[in-house]
Every structure is written in C-alpha cells, then in structure tokens.
N, C-alpha and C positions, 0 to 999 in steps of 0.2 A: 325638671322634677327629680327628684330622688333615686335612685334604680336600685332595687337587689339584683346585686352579680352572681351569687350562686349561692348554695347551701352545704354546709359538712352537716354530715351524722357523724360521731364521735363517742368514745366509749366515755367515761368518769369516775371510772372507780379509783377509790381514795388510794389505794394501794400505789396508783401509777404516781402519785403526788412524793413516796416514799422513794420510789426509786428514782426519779428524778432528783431528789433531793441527796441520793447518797451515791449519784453517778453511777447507776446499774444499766444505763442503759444498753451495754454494750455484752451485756451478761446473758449467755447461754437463754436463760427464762424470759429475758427484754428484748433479745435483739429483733426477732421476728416483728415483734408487733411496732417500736420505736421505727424502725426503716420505713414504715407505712407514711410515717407523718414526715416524710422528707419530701415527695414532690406534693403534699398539700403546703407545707410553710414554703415552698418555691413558691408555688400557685400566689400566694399570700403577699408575700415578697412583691410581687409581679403587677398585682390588681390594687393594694395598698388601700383598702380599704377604711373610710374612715368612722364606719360603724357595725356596730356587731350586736345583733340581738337575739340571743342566747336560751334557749328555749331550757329550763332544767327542772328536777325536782329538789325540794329544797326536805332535807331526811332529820327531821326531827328538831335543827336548829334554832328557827327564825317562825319558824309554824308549829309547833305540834301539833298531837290529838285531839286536845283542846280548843284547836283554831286551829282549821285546817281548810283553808279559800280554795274553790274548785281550778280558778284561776289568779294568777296576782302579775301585776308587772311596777316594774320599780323606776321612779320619778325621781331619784337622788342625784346629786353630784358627785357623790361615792360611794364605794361599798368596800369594807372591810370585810375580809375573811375572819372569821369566827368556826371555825371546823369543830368536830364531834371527837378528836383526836389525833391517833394515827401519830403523833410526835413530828409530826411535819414541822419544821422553822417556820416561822413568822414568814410572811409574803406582803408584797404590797400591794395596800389599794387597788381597787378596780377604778377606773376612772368612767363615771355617768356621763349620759347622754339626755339632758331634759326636755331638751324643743321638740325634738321627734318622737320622744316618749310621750309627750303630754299630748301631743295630734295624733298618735293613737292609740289613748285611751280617749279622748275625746270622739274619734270614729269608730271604736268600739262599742262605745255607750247608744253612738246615736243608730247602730246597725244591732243592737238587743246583742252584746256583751256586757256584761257588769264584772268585770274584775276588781277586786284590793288595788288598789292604790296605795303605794307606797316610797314616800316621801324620804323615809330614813329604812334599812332593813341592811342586816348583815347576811352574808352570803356564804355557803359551804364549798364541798368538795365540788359538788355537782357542778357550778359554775367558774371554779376558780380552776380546777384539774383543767379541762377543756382550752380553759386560756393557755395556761402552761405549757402546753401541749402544742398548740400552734404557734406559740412566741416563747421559743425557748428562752430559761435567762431569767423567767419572768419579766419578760420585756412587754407586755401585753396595756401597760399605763398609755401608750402610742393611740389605742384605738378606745373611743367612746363606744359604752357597754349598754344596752338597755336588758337587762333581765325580766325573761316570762317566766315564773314559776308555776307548773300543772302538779296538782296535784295525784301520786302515783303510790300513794301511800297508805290512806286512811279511803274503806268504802263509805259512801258512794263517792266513785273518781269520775272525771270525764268521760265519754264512751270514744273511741278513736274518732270516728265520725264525728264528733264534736271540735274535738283536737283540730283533725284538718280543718274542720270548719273557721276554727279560731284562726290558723294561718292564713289561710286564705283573706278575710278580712284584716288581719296586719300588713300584710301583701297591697292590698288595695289602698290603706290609708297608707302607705310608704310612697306609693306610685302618686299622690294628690297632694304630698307632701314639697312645698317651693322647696329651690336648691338643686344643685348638680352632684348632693353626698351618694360615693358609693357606701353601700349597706351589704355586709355579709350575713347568711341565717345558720343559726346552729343549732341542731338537733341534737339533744346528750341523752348518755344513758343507753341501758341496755348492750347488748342482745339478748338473747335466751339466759335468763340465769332464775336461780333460784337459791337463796342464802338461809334459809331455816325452815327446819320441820321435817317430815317424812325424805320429802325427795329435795333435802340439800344435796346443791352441788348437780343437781338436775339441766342436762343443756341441749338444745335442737340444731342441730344448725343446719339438718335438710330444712328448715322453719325459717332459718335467718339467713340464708340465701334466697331464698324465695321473695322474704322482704326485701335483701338490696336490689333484687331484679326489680319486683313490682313498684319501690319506691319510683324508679327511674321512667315507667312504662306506662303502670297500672292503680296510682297508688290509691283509688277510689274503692279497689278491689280489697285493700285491707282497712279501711275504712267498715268494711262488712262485720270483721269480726266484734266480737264484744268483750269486754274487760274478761267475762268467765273465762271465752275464749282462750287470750291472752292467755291466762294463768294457768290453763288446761296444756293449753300449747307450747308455749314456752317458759313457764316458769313463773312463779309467786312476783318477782318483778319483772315480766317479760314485759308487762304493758309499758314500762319504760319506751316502747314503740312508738308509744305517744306522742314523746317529744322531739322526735325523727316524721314523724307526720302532720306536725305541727311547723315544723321547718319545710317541707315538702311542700303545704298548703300556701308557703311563703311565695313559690314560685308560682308567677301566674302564667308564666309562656310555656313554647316548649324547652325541655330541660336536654343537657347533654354529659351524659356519666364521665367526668374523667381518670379516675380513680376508685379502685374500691380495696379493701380489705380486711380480713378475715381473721383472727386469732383466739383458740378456743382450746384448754381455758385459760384464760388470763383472772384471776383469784377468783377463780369461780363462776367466769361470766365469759360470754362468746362475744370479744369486742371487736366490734363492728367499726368501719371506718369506710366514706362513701364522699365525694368529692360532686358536685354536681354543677352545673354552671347553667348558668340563666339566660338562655336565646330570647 
C-alpha cells in the first residue's frame, strides 16, 4: 500500500518567493529562518519521496469571493503558477499526480467529503513557495503534487476540527491505496500573523509554540478551538492553522518531531516550521 512518511508545517509567504529569487538568503533578515530548511531538504534528500500532497490556501487567484469551495483538491497533470504579483520570475510547472488524487476524492465522497474537483486550476504563492522551499532550484518537477485547497479566507471557513477531520480521511484513503508510493504531507501557511486592519502586524508566538507542541502530542486539543478563536488568538489569518492540522490529521500513527522552527516576524508573520515523521 501506499504510506505517508511524515508531514512538514511550512510558512508561504510570498515574500520568501522574492528573496529566493534575488539570492537573499544569506542576508542578515533571511538567514535565521532559510538555515531551518537545511536539515528538512536533507530529510527530503533521504526519504525521496514520490508524492507530495500539499495542503494550502489559495488567496484570491484561482477562487475568489465569488467562488469560494470550503474545500477543493486538484485532479490535473499540472499546475501552473499564476501568482497575485510580488515580481517573482516565471517558475515551473508543478508536475500532478491523478491516480492517487482521484482515490481520494473518490474515498472522500464516499466517507461524506464533497470537495471541488478540479481537473484544470492554477496555483499561487501558497503552494508553489512551499515547493521552493524544500527543492531549492525550483527543482520540485521530481515530485508528483496533489494539491488540497482549504478555504482560509472568505467566512464561513472550515472549523479546525473539520480540517483535521479532512486529513484524517486522506490519511486513510492513502493507506487503501495499491502501491509501495512514499507520500509526504504538507501543511502551509501561518503562524500567528495578522496583515490588515486595526491590529496589523499583530503576532503570538506564546500561541504558536504551543501549536508546535500540541501538533506533535495533542493536536485534538487544537481542534477545540474555533475559527473566532483563531482570529482572536492569533491573528486575522491565524486560522491558516488549519492547513497545519489538516496535514497532521494526515498521520495516522504515532508521530516523532524531528525538527522545528520558529522565526517571527518574517513580513509580518510568525513562520513556523515543523518536520514530523510517521511511525
């Protein structure tokens, strides 16, 4: 059968797409947080995995407010990046993953998930940053991609507890899935940040340590909270948590932390980074 090896929580702010693109990594404001993603692209290196199902939000792109899926996951053979700005270079393709995408949204359906289904969709920062990030180079074409899009943006959003619920159920249709494919899970997005309104620039990070503990321990426990929660606690997109417990719900065993870290603020956001491996 199939197995998930382990899961990353990962930050995605566009920002980090810029400075990768103009070589800052090594710059006074980058180096802290870039040194983090050295022993997860070891890890990476190591495990070689040949799928990646990427948990993100997708910021006004590919969905708007107009159409805005509470969940969606993508059935393509590829995805082009189509980003919101930022002067980023052109990147390449994302290379899909269909056989295992389609067995679970087919085990989604029949366990009372309804997601968007999506055949053709262009993809943002949220998902393409992440990649970058672990395969520097933009080397990331190597690994088949199935993108889950949560929506974190327009109310009503999933409530966390739903989130993990969702993983959970991907989890299980990976694990009934024929084949010996390893699969990694990627939770994007967040930590505490808040980008407009009164309390821009708003950050917790006695809040987002608490999450890296609990994801590893407890993460039923933040399942408790509720989107108001979230936004109370951490920030107007805090609930970006979501896609960090949607990856977490991916693991069905016990988990074993091997990596974490912490950088705050990185453009305005407490990015997180969390390596977790699947016993």
């Amino acid at each position: 059968m199939a197995k998930i090896i382990g899961g990353i929580g990962t930050s995605h702010i566009p920002a980090i797409g810029i400075a990768m693109d103009k070589g800052l990594e090594g710059t006074p404001y980058w180096k802290d947080f870039f040194s983090g993603y050295v022993p997860v692209r070891k890890w990476l290196h190591s495990e070689n995995p040949e799928i990646a199902i990427v948990f993100y939000n997708d910021h006004g792109l590919e969905m708007f407010l107009d159409k805005k899926p509470t969940f969606a996951i993508g059935a393509a053979p590829q995805y082009h990046n189509a980003d919101e700005g930022w002067g980023i270079k052109p990147i390449p393709p994302v290379t899909g993953e269909t056989e295992l995408s389609w067995h679970i949204i087919n085990e989604l359906v029949e366990h009372d998930f309804d997601p968007l289904v999506c055949q053709e969709m262009n993809v943002d920062h949220g998902l393409t940053v992440p990649l970058s990030l672990m395969y520097p180079g933009h080397n990331y074409q190597q690994i088949k991609v199935i993108p889950v899009c949560i929506n974190c943006e327009r109310h009503p959003m999933p409530k966390p507890s739903r989130c993990y619920a969702l993983g959970q159920a991907i989890g299980r249709a990976v694990a009934s899935f024929g084949g010996d494919q390893k699969v990694v899970v990627l939770g994007t997005g967040g930590l505490s940040h808040q980008l407009d309104g009164e309390r821009a620039g708003f950050l917790n990070t006695e809040f987002d340590y608490e999450c890296l503990d609990k994801i590893v321990t407890d993460p039923e426990a933040l399942t408790r909270y509720s989107n108001e929660d979230l936004v109370e606690i951490a920030g107007a997109q805090g609930v970006e948590l979501n896609m960090w417990l949607a990856m977490r719900g991916c693991l069905l065993g016990e988990v074993c932390e091997q990596f974490r870290s912490l950088v705050a603020p990185i453009s305005n956001t407490a990015a997180g980074l969390q390596l977790l491996v699947n016993r």
